[in-house]
C-alpha positions in Angstrom: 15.5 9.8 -1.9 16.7 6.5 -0.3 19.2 8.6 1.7 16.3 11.1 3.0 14.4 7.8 3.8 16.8 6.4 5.5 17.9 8.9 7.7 13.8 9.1 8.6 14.1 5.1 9.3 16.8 5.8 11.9 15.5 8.9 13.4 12.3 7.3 14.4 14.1 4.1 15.3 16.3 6.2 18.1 13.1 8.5 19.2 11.1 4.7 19.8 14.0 2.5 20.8 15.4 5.7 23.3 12.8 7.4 25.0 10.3 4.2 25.0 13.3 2.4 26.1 14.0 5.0 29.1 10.4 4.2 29.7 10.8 0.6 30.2 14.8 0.1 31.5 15.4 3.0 33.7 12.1 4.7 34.7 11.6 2.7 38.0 14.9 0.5 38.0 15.6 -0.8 40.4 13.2 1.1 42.9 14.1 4.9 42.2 14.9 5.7 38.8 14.8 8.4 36.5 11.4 8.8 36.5 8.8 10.4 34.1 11.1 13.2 34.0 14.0 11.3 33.2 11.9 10.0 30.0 10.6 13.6 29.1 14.2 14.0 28.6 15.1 11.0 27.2 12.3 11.2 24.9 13.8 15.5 23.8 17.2 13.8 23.4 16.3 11.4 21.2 15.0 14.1 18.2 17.7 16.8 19.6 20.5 14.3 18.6 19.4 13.0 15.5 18.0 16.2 14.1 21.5 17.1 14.7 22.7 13.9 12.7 20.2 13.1 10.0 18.2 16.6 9.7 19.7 17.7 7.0 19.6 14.9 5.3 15.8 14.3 5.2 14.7 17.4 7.3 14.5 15.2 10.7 10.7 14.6 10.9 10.9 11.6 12.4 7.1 11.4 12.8 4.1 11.0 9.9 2.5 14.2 12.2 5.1 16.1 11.8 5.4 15.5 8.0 1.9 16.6 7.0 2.3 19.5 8.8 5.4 20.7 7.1 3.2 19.4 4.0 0.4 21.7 5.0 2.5 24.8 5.7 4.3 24.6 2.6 7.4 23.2 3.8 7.4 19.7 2.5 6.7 18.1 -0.7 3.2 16.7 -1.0 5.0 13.7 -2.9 7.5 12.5 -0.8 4.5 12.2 2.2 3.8 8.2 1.8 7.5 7.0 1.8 8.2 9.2 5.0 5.3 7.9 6.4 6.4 3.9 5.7 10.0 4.8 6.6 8.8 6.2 10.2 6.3 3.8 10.8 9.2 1.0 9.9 11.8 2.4 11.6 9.4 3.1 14.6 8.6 -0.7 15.2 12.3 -1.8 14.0 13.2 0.5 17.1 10.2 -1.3 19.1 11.5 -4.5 18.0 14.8 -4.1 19.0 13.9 -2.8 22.4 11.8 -6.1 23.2 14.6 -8.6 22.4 16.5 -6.2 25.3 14.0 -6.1 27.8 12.4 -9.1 27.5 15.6 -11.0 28.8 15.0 -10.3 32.1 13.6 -13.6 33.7 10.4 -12.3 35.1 9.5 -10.5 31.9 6.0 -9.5 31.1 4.7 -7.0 28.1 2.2 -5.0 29.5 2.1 -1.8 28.7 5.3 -1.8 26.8 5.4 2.2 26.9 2.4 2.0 24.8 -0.2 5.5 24.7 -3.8 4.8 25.8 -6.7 6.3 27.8 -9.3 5.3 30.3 -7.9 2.7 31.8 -4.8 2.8 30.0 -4.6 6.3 30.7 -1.3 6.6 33.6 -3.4 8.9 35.6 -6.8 7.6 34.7 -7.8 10.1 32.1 -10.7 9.3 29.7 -10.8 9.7 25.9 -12.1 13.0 25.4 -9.0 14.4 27.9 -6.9 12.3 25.6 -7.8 13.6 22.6 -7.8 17.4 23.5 -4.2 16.6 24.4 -2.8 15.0 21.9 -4.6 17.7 19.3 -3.3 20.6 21.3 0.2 19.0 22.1 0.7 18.2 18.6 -0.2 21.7 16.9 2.1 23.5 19.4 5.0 20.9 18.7 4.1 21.8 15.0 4.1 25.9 15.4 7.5 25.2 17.3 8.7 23.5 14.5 7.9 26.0 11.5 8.9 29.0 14.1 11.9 27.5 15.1 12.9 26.5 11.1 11.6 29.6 9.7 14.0 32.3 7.8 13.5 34.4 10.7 14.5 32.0 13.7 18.5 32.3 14.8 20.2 29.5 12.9 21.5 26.4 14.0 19.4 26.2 17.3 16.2 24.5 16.2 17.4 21.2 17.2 17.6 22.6 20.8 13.9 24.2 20.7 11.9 20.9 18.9 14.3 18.7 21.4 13.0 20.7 24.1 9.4 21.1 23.1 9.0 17.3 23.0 10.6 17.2 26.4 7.9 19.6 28.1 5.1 17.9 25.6 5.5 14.5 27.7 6.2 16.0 31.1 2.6 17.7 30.7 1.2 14.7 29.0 2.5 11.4 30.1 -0.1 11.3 33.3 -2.8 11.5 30.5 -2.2 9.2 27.6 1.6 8.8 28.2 1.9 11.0 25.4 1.9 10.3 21.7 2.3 13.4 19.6 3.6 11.1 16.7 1.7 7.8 15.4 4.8 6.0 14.3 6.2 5.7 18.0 2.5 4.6 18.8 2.2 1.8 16.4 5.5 0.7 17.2 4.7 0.5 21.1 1.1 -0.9 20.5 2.0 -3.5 18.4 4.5 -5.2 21.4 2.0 -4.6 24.2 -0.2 -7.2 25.8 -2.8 -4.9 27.4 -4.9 -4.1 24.7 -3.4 -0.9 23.4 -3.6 -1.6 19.9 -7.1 -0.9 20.0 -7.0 2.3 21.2 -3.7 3.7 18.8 -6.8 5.0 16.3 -6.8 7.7 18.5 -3.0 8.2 18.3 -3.1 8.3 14.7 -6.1 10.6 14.4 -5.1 13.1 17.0 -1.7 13.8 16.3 -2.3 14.2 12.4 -5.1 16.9 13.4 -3.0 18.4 15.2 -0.1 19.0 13.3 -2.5 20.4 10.3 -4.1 22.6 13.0 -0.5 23.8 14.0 0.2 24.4 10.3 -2.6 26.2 9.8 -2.2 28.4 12.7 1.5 29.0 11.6 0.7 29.6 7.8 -2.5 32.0 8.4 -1.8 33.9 11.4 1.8 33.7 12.0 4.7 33.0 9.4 6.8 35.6 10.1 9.8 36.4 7.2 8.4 33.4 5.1 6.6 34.8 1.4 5.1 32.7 -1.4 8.4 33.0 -3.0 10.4 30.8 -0.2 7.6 29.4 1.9 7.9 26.0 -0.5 11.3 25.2 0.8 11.6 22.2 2.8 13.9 23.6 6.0 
């Protein structure tokens, strides 16, 4: 277990330390950067790689979301949920932690957002909490029937790392002009906890939406779709 835990730990510490720190080092830097695309990317690289490295380790969830939905479908053990969620939510603000000793060396530093999720006025395009919601919900159980599809018995192997990585990339380049997209509380926490514009007090929703989502997805995957998976291998943990 520790291994499985650990390899969760640094999964969600390169998904928070490499697409929040695209986000915050080379989105506008020094007048054109890479832009929100650029940290779509970033933000798809950083579960393609390590689902490459660590998934078969732990399964390369990455993201307490993503965990109860495998849960939910069948996929993951029920008892294994808390210490993937501690190891995520750790790793998440190591990675957050990390990134602030970085970026905060810069003379004229100042928190603010620090990549952080948020609606209303915290919303990057000025989108209010109900928009934020249905998108993070929506987002989430799509990234979730990607997931199970792309794991499942029937899917070609050896490419779901491409199709989650790539999912998560097109996720935040629909999302990041509403709530600068979420999809996973861990990388929220993490992000909250550093900033200074009051996003901590809005990552309730960026816990509650994302977990609803995912067990929406794994509903919708287990009920209506779950092709090739039977009672006798639907248990297995991909």
């Amino acid at each position: 277990m520790l291994r499985k835990l650990s390899a969760e730990f640094f999964g969600t510490f390169w998904l928070v330390f490499g697409g929040c720190g695209a986000a915050l080092l080379a989105a506008g830097f020094p007048e054109v950067g890479i832009g929100f695309v650029g940290v779509s990317f970033a933000f798809g690289l950083t579960v393609l790689t390590m689902a490459y490295a660590v998934g078969g380790i732990s399964g390369g969830h990455f993201n307490p979301a993503v965990s109860l939905g495998l849960a939910l479908a069948g996929r993951f053990e029920w008892k294994d949920i808390a210490g993937y969620w501690a190891a995520q939510i750790v790793g998440g603000v190591a990675g957050a932690a990390v990134l602030y000793l970085i970026v905060s060396g810069r003379a004229d530093f100042t928190a603010g957002g620090f990549a952080s999720n948020g609606y209303a006025e915290l919303s990057p395009g000025g989108y209010g909490m109900m928009a934020a919601l249905i998108a993070e919900i929506v987002l989430t159980a799509f990234f979730l029937v990607i997931i199970l599809g792309s794991t499942s018995k029937s899917a070609p192997a050896g490419f779901a790392p491409l199709a989650i990585g790539l999912a998560l990339t097109l996720i935040h380049l629909i999302s990041i002009p509403v709530t600068n997209t979420s999809v996973n509380p861990a990388r929220s926490i993490a992000a909250a906890i550093f900033a200074s514009n009051g996003a901590i007090g809005q990552v309730w929703l960026f816990i509650v939406a994302p977990l609803v989502g995912a067990a929406l997805g794994a509903i919708i995957w287990r009920v209506l779709l779950a092709p090739g998976e039977s009672p006798a291998n639907i248990g297995q943990v991909p």
